[in-house]
N, C-alpha and C positions, 0 to 999 in steps of 0.2 A: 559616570552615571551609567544605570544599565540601563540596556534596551526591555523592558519587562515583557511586553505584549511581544516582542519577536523570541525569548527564551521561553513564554508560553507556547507559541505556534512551534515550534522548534520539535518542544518534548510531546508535546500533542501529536504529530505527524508519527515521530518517532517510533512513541507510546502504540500508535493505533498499527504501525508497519506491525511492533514486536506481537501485539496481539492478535491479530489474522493470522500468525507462522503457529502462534501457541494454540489457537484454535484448528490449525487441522494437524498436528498432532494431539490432538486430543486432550492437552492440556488440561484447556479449559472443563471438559467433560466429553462426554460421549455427543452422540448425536441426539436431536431433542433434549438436548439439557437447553435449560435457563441461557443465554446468549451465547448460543454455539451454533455457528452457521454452518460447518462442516463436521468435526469430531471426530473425524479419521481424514489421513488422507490420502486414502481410495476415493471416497468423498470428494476431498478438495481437487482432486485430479480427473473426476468424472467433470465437474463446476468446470473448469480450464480445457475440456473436453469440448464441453456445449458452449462456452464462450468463443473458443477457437474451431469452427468448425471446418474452416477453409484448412486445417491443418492436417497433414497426413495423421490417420489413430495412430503410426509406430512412435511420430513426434511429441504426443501430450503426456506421458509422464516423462520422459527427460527435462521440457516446458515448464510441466508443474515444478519438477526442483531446481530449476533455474528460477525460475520466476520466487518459488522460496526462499533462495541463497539470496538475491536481488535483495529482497525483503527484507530480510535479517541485517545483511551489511548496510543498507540505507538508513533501517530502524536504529542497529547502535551508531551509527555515524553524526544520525540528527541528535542522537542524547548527549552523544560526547563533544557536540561541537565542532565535529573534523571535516576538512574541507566544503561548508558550509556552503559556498554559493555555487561550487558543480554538483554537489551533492543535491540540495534544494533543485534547482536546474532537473536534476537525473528523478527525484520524486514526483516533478510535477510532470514530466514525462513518462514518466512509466504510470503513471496513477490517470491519467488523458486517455494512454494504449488502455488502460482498464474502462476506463468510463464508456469509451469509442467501442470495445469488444462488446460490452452489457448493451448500450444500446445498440447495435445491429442486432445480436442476438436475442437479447430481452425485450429489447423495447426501452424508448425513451425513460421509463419512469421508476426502471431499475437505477441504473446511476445517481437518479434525481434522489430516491428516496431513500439511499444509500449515500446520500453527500460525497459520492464521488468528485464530481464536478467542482464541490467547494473545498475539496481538500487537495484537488490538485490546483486551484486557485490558491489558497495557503500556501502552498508550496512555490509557486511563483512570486506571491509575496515575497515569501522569506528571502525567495534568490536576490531579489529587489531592493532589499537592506540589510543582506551579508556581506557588500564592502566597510562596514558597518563593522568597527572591532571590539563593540560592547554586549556583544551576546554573548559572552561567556559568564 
């Protein structure tokens, strides 16, 4: 029997990592398009700027493409299934470091209204019932 509700949260997570990497390459559109939060990324790297600001400036774009490559490899990870409960583990963590950077920086009601918070909770979940050998 499949687990349905955790191959949902799975490609969901996945899903939304591959989509923030496609939106600051511009993928999605330019900037001010229709659900494009950066559009470039010069953009997404000014964003991880003012998120990180306790960070040396010569650090934020090497940051930005770390923090991208992170993204990418966790995104196809969560879709293909592959090591699934450090993987889950490694997104609910790094998705916490994003919520924790918005709110000191932003403000509480940035992460909140961005479902940061509840997608690094999904991701806990999931680590939760990846001993679990029916999510594939």
């Amino acid at each position: 029997m499949r687990n349905y509700p955790a191959l949902a949260l799975r490609l969901a997570l996945g899903a939304a990592f591959l989509y923030a990497v496609a939106d600051r390459f511009g993928w999605l559109g330019g900037p001010g398009s229709h659900n494009v939060s950066w559009g470039t990324f010069a953009r997404f790297t000014s964003f991880v700027g003012q998120l990180n600001w306790f960070v040396p400036r010569s650090l934020i774009a090497p940051l930005a493409w770390i923090e991208t490559g992170i993204e990418t490899f966790l995104g196809i990870a969560l879709i293909l299934g592959l090591w699934l409960r450090p993987i889950a583990i490694a997104s609910a963590l790094l998705l916490l470091a994003f919520a924790t950077t918005m709110s000191i920086a932003l403000g509480a009601g940035a992460p909140l209204s961005s479902s940061v918070f509840t997608a690094a909770a999904g991701a806990y979940a999931l680590a939760a019932v990846a001993r679990v050998k029916v999510l594939r």
